[in-house]
C-alpha positions as CSV (number, residue, x, y, z in Angstrom):
1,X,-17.9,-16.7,2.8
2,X,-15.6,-16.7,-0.1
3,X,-15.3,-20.3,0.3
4,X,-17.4,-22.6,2.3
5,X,-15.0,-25.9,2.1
6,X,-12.2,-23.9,3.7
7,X,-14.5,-22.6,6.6
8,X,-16.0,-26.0,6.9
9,X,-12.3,-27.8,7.4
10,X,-11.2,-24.9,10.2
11,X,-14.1,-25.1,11.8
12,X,-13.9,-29.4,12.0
13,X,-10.0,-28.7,13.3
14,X,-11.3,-26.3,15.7
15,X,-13.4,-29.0,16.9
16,X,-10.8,-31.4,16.8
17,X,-8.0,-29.1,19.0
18,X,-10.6,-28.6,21.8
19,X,-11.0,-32.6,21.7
20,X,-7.6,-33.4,22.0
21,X,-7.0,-30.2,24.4
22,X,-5.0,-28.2,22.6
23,X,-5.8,-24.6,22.9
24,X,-2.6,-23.1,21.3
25,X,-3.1,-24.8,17.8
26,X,-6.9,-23.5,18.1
27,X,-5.6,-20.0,18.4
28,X,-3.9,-20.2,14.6
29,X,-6.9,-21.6,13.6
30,X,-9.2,-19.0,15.0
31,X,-7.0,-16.4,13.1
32,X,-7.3,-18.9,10.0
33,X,-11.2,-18.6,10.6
34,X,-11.0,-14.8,11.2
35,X,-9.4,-14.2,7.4
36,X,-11.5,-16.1,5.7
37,X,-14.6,-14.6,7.5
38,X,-13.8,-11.1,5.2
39,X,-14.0,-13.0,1.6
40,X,-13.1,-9.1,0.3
41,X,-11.0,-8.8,-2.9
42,X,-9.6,-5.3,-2.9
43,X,-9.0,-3.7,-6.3
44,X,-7.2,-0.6,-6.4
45,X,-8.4,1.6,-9.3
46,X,-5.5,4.1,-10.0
47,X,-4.4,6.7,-12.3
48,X,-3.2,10.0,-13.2
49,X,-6.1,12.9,-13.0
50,X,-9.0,12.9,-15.0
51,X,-8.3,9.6,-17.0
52,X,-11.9,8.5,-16.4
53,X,-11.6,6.2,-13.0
54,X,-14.6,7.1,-11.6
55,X,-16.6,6.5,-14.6
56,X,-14.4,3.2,-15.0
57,X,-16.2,2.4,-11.6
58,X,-19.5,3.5,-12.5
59,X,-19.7,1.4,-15.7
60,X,-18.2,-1.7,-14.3
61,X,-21.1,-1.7,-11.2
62,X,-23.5,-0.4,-13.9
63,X,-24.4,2.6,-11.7
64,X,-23.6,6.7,-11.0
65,X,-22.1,5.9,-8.0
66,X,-18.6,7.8,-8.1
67,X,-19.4,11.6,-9.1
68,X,-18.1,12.4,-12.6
69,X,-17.5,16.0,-14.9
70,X,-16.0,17.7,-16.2
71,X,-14.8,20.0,-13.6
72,X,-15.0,17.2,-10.9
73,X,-12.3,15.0,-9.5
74,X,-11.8,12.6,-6.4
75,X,-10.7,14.0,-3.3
76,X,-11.4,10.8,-1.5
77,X,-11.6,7.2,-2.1
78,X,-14.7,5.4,-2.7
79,X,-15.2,2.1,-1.7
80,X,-17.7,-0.1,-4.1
81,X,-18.8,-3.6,-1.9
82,X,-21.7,-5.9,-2.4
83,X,-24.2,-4.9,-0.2
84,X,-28.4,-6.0,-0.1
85,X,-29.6,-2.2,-0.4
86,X,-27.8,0.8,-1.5
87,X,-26.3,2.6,1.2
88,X,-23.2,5.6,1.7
89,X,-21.2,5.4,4.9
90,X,-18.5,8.3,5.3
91,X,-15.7,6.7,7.4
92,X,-13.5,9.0,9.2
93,X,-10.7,6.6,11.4
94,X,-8.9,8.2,13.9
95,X,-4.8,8.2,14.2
96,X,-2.6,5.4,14.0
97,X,-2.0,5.6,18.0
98,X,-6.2,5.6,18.8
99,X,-7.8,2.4,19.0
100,X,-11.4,3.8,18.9
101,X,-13.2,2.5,16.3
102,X,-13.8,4.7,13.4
103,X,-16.8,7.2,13.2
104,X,-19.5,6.2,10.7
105,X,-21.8,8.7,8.8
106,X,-24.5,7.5,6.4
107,X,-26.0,10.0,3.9
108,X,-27.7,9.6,0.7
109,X,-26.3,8.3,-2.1
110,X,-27.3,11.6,-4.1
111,X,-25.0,13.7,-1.2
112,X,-22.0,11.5,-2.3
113,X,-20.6,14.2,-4.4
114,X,-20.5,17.0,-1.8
115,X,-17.8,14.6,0.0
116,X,-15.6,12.5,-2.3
117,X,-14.8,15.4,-5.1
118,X,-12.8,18.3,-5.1
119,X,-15.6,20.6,-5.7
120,X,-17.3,19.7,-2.6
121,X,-14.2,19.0,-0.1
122,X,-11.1,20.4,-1.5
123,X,-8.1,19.0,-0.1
124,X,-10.1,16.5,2.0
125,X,-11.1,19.3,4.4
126,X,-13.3,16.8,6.0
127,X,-11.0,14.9,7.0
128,X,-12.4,11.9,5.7
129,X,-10.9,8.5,5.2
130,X,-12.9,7.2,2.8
131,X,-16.4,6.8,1.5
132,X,-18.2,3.4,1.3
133,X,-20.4,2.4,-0.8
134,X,-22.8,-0.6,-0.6
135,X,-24.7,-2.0,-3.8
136,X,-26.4,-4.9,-4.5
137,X,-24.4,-6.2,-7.7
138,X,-23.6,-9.6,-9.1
139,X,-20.0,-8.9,-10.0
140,X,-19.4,-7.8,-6.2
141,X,-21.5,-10.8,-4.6
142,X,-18.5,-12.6,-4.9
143,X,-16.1,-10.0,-2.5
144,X,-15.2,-8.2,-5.0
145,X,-14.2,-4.0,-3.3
146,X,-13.9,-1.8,-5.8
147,X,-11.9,1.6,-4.2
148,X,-11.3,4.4,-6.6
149,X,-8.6,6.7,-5.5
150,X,-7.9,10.5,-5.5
151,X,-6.0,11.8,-8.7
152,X,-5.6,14.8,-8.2
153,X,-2.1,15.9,-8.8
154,X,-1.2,12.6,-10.2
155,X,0.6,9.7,-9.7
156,X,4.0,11.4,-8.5
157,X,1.8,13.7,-5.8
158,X,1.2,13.2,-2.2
159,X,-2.1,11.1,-3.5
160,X,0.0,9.1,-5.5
161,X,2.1,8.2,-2.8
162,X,-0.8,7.4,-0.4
163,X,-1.9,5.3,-3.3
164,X,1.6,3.1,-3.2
165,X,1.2,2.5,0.7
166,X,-2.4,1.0,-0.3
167,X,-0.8,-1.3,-3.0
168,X,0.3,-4.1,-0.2
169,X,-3.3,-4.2,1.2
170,X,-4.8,-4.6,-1.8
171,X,-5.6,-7.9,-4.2
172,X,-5.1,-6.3,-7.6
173,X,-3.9,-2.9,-9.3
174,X,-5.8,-1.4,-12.2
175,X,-3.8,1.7,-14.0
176,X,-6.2,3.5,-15.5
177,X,-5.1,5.7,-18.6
178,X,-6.8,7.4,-21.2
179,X,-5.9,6.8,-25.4
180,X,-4.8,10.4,-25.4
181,X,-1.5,9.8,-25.3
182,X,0.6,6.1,-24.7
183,X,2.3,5.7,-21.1
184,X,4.1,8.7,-19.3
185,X,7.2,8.2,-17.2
186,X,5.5,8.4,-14.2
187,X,2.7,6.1,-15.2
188,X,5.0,3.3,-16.4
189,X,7.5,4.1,-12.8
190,X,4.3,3.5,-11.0
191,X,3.5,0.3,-12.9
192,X,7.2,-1.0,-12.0
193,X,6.9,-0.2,-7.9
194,X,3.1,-1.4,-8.1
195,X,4.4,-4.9,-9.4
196,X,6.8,-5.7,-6.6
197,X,4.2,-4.7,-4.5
198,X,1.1,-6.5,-5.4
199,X,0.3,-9.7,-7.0
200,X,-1.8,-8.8,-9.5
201,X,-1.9,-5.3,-12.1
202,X,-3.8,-5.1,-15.2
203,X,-3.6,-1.6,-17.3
204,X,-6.6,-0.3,-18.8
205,X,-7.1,2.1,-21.6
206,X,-10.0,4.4,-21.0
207,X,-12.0,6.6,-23.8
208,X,-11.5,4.9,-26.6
209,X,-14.8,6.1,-28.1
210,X,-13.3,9.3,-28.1
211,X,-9.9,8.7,-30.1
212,X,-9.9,7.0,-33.3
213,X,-6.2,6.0,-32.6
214,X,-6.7,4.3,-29.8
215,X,-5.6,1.0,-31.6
216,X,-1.8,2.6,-31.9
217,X,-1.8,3.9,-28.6
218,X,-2.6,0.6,-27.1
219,X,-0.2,-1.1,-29.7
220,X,2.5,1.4,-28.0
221,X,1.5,1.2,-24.4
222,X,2.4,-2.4,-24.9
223,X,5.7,-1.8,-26.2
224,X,6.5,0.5,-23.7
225,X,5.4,-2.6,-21.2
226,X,7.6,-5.2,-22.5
227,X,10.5,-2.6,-23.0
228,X,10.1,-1.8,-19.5
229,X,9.7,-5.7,-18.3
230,X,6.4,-5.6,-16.4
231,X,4.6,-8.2,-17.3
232,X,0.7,-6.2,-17.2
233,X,-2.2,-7.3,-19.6
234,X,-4.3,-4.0,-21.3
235,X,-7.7,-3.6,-21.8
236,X,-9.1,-1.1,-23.8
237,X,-12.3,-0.2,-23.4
238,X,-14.9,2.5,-23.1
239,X,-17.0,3.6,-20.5
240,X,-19.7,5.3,-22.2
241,X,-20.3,2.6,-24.7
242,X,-20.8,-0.1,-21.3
243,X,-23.2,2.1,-20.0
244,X,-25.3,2.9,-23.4
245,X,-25.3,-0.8,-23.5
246,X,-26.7,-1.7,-20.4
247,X,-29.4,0.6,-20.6
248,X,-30.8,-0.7,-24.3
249,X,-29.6,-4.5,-23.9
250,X,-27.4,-4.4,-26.9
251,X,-25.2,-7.3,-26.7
252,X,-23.2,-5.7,-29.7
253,X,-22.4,-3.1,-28.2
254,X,-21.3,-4.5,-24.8
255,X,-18.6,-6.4,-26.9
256,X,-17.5,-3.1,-28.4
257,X,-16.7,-1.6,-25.1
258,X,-14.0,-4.2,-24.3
259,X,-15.8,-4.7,-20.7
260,X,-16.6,-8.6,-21.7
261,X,-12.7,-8.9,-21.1
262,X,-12.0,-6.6,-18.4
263,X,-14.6,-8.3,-15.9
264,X,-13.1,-11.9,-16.8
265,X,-10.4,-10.7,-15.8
266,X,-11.5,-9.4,-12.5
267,X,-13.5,-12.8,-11.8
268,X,-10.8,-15.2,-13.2
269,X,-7.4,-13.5,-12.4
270,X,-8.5,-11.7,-8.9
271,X,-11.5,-13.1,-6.9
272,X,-11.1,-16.6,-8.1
273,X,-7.1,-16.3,-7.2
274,X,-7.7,-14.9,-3.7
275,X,-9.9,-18.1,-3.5
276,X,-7.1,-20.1,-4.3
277,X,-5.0,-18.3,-2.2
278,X,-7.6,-18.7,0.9
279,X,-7.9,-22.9,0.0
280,X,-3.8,-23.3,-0.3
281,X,-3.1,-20.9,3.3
282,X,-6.2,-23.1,4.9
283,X,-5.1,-26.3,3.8
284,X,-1.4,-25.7,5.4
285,X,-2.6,-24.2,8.3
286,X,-5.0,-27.4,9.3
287,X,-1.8,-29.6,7.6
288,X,0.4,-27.9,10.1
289,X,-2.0,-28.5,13.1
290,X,-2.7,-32.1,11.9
291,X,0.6,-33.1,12.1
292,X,0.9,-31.0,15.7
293,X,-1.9,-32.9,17.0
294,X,-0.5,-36.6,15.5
295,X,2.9,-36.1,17.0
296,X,2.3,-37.4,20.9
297,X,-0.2,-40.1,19.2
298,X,2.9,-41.6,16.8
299,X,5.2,-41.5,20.0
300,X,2.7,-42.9,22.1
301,X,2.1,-45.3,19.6
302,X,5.8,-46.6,18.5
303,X,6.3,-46.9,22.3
304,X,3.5,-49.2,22.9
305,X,4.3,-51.4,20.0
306,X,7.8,-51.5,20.7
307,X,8.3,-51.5,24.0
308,X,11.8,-52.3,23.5
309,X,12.9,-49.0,22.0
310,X,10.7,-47.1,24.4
311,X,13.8,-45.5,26.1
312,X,15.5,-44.7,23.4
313,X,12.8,-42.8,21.6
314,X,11.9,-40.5,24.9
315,X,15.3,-39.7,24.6
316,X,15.2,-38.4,21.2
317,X,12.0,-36.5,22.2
318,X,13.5,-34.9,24.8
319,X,16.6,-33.5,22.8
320,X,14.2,-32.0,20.2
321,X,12.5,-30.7,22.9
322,X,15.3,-29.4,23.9
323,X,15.6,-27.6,20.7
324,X,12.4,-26.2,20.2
325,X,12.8,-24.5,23.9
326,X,15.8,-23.1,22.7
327,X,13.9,-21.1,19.9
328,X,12.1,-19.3,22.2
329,X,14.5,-18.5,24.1
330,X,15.6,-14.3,23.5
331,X,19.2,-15.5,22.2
332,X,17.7,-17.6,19.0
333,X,19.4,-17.4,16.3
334,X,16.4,-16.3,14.5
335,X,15.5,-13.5,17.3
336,X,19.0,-12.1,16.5
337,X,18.7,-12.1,12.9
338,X,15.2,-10.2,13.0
339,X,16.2,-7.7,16.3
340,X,19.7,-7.0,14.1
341,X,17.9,-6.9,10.8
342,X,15.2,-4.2,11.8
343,X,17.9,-2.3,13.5
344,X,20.1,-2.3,10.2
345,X,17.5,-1.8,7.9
346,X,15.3,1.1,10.3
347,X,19.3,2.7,9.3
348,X,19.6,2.0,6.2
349,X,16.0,3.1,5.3
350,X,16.3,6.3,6.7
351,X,19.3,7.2,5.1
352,X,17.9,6.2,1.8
353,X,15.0,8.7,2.2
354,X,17.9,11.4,3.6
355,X,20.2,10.6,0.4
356,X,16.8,10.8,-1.8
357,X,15.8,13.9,-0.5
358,X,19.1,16.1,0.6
359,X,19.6,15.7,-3.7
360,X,15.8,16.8,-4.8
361,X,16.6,19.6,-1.7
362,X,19.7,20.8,-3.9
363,X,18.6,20.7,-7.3
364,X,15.5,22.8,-6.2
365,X,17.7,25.6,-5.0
366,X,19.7,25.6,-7.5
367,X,16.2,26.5,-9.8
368,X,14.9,28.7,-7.1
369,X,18.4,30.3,-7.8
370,X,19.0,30.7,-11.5
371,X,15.2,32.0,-11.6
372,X,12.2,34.2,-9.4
373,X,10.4,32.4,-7.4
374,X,7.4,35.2,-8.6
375,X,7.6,34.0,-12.0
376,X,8.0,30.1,-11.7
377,X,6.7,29.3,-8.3
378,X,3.6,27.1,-9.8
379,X,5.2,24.9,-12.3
380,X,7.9,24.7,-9.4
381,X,5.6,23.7,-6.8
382,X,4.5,20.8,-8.9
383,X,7.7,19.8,-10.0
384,X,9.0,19.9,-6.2
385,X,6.0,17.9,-5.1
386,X,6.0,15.3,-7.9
387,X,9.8,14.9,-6.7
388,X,9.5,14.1,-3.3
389,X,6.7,12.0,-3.1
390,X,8.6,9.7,-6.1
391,X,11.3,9.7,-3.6
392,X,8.7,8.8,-0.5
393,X,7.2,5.9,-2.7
394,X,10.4,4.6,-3.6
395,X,11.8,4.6,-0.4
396,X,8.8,2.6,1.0
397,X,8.5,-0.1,-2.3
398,X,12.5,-0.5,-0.9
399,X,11.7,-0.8,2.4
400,X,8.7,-3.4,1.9
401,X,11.4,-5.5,-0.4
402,X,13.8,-5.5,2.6
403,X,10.9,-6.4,4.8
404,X,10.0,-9.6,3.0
405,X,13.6,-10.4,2.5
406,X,14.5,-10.1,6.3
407,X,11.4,-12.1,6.8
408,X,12.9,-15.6,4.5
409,X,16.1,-15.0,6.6
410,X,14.7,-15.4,10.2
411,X,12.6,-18.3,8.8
412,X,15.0,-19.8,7.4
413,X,17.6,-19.7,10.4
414,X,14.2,-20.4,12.3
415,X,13.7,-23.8,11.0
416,X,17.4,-24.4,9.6
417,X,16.6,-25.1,6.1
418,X,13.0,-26.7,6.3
419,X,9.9,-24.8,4.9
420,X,8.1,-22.8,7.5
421,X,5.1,-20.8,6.3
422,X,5.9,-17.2,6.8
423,X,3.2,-14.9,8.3
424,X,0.5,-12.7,6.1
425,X,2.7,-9.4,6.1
426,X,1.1,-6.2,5.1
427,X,2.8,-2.9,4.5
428,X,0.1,-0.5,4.7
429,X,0.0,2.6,6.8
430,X,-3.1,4.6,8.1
431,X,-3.4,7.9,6.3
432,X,-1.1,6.5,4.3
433,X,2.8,7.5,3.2
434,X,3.4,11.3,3.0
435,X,-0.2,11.7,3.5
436,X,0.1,13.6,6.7
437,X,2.4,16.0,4.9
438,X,1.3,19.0,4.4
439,X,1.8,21.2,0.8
440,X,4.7,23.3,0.1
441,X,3.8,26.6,1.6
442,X,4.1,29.5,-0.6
443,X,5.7,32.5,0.5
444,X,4.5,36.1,0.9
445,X,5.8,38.1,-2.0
446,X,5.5,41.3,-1.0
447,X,4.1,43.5,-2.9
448,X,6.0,46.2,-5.3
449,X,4.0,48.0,-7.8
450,X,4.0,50.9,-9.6
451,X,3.3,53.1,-6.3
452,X,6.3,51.7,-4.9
453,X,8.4,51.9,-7.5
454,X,7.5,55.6,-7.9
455,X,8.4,56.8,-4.9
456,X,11.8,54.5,-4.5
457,X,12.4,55.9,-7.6
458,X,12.1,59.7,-6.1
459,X,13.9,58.8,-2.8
460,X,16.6,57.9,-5.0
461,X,16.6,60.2,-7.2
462,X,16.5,62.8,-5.0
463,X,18.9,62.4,-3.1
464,X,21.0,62.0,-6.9
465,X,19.2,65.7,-7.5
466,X,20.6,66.7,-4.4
467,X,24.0,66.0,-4.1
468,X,24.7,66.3,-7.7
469,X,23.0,69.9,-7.7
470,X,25.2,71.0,-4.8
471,X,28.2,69.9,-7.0
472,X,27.7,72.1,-9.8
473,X,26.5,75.3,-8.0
474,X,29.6,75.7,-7.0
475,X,30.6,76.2,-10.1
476,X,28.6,78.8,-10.1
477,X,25.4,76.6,-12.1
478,X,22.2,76.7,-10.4
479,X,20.7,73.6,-8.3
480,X,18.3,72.2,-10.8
481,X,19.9,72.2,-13.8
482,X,20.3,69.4,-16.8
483,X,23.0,67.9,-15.3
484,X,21.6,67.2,-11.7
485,X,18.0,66.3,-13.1
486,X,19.5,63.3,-15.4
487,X,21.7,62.5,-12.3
488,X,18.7,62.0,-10.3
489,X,16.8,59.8,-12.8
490,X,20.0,57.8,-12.7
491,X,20.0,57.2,-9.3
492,X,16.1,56.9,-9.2
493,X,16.6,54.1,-11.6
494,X,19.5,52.4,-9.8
495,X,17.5,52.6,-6.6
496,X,14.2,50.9,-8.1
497,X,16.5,48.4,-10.0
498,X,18.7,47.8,-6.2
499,X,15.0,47.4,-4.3
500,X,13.7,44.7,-7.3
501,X,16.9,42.8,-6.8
502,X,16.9,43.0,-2.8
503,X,13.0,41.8,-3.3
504,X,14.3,39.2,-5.4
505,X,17.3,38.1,-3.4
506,X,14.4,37.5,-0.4
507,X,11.5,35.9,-2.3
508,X,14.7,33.7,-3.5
509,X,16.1,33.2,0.2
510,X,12.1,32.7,1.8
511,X,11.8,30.1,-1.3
512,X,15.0,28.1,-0.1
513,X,14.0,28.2,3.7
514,X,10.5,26.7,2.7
515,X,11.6,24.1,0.6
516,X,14.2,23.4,3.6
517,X,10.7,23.2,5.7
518,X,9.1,21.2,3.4
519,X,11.9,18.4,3.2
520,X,12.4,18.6,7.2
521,X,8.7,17.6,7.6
522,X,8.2,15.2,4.6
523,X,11.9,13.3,6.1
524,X,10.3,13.2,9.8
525,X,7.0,11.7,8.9
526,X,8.2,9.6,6.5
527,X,10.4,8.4,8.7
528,X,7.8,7.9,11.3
529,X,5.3,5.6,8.9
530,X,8.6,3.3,7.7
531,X,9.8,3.0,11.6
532,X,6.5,2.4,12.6
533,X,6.0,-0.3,9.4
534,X,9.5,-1.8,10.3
535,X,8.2,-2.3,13.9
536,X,4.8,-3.6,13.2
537,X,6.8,-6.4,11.0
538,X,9.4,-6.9,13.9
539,X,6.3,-7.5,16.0
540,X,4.1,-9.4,13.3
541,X,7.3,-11.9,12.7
542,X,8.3,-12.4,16.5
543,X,4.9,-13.4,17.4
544,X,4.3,-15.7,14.5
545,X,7.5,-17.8,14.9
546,X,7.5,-17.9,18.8
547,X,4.0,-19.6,18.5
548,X,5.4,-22.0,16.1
549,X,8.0,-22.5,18.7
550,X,5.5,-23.1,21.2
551,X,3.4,-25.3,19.4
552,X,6.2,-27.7,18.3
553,X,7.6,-27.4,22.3
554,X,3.7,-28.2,23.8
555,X,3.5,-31.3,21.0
556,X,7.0,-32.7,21.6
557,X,6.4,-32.4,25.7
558,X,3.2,-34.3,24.8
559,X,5.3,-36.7,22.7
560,X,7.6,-37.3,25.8
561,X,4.9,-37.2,28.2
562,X,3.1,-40.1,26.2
563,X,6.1,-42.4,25.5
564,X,6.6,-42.4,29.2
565,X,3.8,-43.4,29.9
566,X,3.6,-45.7,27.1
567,X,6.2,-48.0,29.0
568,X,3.9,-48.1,32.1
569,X,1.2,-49.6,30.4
570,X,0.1,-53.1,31.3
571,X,0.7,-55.8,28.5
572,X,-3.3,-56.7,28.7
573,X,-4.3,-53.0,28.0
574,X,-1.2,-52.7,25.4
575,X,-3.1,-54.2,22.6
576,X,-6.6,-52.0,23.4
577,X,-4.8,-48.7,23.8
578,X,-2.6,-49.7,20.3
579,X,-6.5,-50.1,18.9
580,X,-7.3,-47.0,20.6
581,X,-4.0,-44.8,19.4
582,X,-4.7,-46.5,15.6
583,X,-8.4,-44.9,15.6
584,X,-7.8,-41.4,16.4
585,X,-4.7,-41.4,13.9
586,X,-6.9,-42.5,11.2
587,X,-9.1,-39.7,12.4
588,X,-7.0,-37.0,12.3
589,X,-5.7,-38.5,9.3
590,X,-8.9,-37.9,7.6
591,X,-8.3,-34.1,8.9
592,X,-5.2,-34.1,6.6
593,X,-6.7,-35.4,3.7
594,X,-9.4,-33.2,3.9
595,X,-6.7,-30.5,3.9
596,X,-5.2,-32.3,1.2
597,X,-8.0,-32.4,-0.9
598,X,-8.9,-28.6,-0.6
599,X,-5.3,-28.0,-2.0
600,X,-5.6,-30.1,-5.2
601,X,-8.8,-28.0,-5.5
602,X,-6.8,-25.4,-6.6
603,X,-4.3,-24.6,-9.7
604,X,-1.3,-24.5,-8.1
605,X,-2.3,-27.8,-6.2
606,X,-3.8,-29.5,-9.3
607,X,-0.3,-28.9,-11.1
608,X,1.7,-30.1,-8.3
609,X,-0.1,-33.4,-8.2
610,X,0.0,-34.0,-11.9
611,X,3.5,-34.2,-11.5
């Protein structure tokens, strides 16, 4: 348990709901008790390829878990957890619309290779989720998941853009870069969508060992940061030097490798944070139901001490009554704002991806025109791919800002200006966004070689020979003759020149149709995984503030129910029932300091009661 105090208080409100028989506030706190059951801190480890992530990884658990060479890159994340013994489990999960639980294959840790790099599963012919990985490590006692992701093709390919539908799962970003070269467009575009995204991202410079200048390309990465407004700290370190120091001890040398600052930042800025975060979401969750299970209590308890102004208060209970029925009523204000808000932004979405895509869908056939498709079709490919997976991940970083914005509107038409806690609302997709996407397929070229072009070139020129031959013999000159055999060389060579530009014309025209293709597909699944996000929100929101509605309708009928009764009760058991109603306040009171208490634990909390 990340931490105990939390668990401790929702597990004393659990106790105190089923006393005072109230089932509905013990169903937030069971979800309450659920989240902080998984104490897991997720750090993404991202990057373009072969920046040195997986050895990033390896040095920062101390161990050869995540295969690294030369020739070897990461097919398919790896996920580092605390575990007792060392262990590999191969996940495989099956499709978004399956609710089987997914399949789960151990094999030895040495076998790790043949699964998670491209060597040994190119293009994740698996089919594999993910790989997990369980080691018995100090730095991930704590709940600290370590998940290094795929690479290859970089941060602009269809990897990349899984990698940006991960962001909104996961507790922290680490942009891994090597001191080659200072930030690339891409890297620093990625940074920009990554902080809207996720709370937390930290850049890290890898290799320095191996670059003397590193100290000027970290000086300029941090330019480039401030120019670009993201707000990011950089470590530099090396790899190589945190392993070489852990295997002789040398407490020099672990300084050297800028680690020392790298893991502080992990434990002060991400795990201990996510702790924070679980003590301040506990303690207004068992504030929330506190006050819930104090409301009939308070009525109950100004009716029996003024009897006088019983009447007047059950009629003020009533018409909020009244008004919490009406919020879960279908016509709410808020139910209109989030039905009419999906609707408009489901719209809007999917014409942003459209408008994104119809212009990459023009400018590559303008290329595929000017050039042959023969000749430029690889450093197209990865042009066209980098393109439209920029355009996926920027469509779904805008569709997760007009998520959380739609979100403050229905709560705040929800509780007309109050502060309502909103729910936990994650944007990731299984498989993740363009993932399903297959890779722009390559046409056939057909084939026209020397062969070929040899006999073209005699078709044509024959029938040059031919004709011009038959010309001059009138004239009395023989059929083969100089004029008729440079005629049919000049047709010969027209006709191979016609057949290379008809090849052309239709490795051109097969070029457009498939990037066409490519487009159609990337627009419908896209638009599948942001429709299907957009929906899981509409659901996710709906549920969360029609139980709120519920709760505050079951407390105020309590609240009614027990200043009623209130005026019914006998003036010699007023003064023991007063005693009675006075006890279990301070009871529950205790609850809410309690609550109290675990929020001052943190920063935030500290901060807010200094002042």
């Amino acid at each position: 348990m990340a931490v105990p105090a939390a668990v401790d208080l929702v597990d004393l409100a659990l106790k105190a709901t089923t006393a005072y028989e109230r089932p509905d506030l013990g169903a937030r706190l069971r979800h309450t008790r659920k989240r902080l059951a998984d104490p897991n801190v997720r750090v993404l480890i991202v990057g373009e390829f072969k920046q040195g992530k997986s050895q990033l990884v390896n040095a920062l658990v101390n161990a050869p878990v995540c295969p690294v060479d030369d020739d070897i890159s990461t097919a398919v994340p790896t996920v580092v957890r605390h575990s007792e013994t060392t262990s590999v489990t191969l996940v495989r999960e099956s499709g978004t619309d399956d609710e089987r639980p997914p399949e789960r294959t151990e094999v030895p840790i040495g076998r790790l290779a043949e699964y998670v790099s491209e060597a040994g599963n190119p293009g994740n012919k698996a089919q594999l989720s993910y790989a997990e990985v369980g080691l018995p490590r100090k730095l991930l006692a704590g709940g600290l998941v370590l998940v290094d992701t795929p690479g290859v093709g970089g941060l602009g390919s269809a990897h990349g853009a899984a990698t940006m539908s991960a962001l909104p799962s996961a507790d922290a970003v680490v942009l891994v870069s090597d001191a080659a070269q200072e930030y690339t467009a891409p890297e620093l575009e990625f940074l920009t969508a990554a902080m809207k995204l996720c709370p937390n991202v930290a850049c890290v410079v890898t290799k320095t060992d191996l670059y003397p200048h590193w100290r000027q390309i970290v000086e300029l990465d941090r330019g480039h940061l401030a120019t670009a407004g993201i707000q990011a700290e950089v470590f530099p370190v090396s790899s190589t030097l945190r392993l070489h120091a852990a295997q002789t001890q040398d407490a020099a040398l672990m300084e050297e490798s800028g680690f020392k600052e790298l893991i502080g930042f992990l434990l002060r800025k991400v795990v201990a944070r996510a702790d924070d975060l679980d003590r301040r979401s506990t303690s207004q969750d068992v504030l929330a139901v506190a006050e819930q299970l104090a409301a009939s209590m308070k009525a109950e308890l100004m009716a029996q001490e003024d009897p006088e102004r019983a009447e007047a208060l059950v009629s003020e209970l009533t018409r909020a009554k009244a008004r919490a029925d009406e919020l879960r009523q279908r016509s709410a204000r808020w139910q209109t704002t989030l039905n009419d808000g999906v609707a408009d932004l489901i719209s809007d979405i999917d014409y942003d991806l459209r408008d994104r895509l119809r212009s990459i869908g023009r400018e590559a056939e303008q290329l595929l025109e000017d050039a042959d498709p023969a000749d430029i079709w690889d450093q197209f490919a990865e042009w066209f791919h980098q393109q439209v997976s920029s355009a996926a991940s920027a469509n779904f970083v805008w569709t997760a800002e007009r998520a959380r914005w739609l979100a403050g509107q229905v709560a705040d038409h929800f509780a007309a200006g109050a502060e309502v806690a909103l729910p936990d609302l994650r944007f990731d997709n299984s498989g993740g966004m363009a993932g399903k996407v297959n890779a722009l397929e390559q046409p056939v070229e057909e084939k026209f070689g020397i062969g070929q072009k040899l006999f073209t070139g005699m078709r044509g020129g024959y029938g040059g020979l031919l004709m011009i031959g038959l010309a001059t013999s009138v004239a009395g000159i023989g059929l083969l003759n100089p004029i008729s055999l440079g005629a049919g060389l000049l047709f010969g060579g027209k006709t191979v020149r016609d057949e290379r530009n008809r090849l052309r014309q239709k490795r051109q025209a097969e070029a457009k149709n498939a990037v066409r293709r490519h487009i159609d597909e990337v627009t419908f699944q896209v638009s599948k995984d942001s429709r299907d996000m957009l929906r899981r929100t509409q659901r996710d929101l709906r549920d969360h503030f029609t139980a709120l509605a519920e709760e505050v309708s079951t407390s105020l009928a309590g609240s009614v129910a027990a200043a009623q009764s209130a005026v019914k009760t006998e003036t010699s058991q007023r003064d023991q029932r007063i005693r009675d109603l006075k006890a279990e306040l301070s009871r529950i009171d205790g609850l809410a300091e309690r609550a109290r208490a675990l929020l001052s634990a943190t920063p935030t909390g500290a901060a807010q009661g200094k002042a």
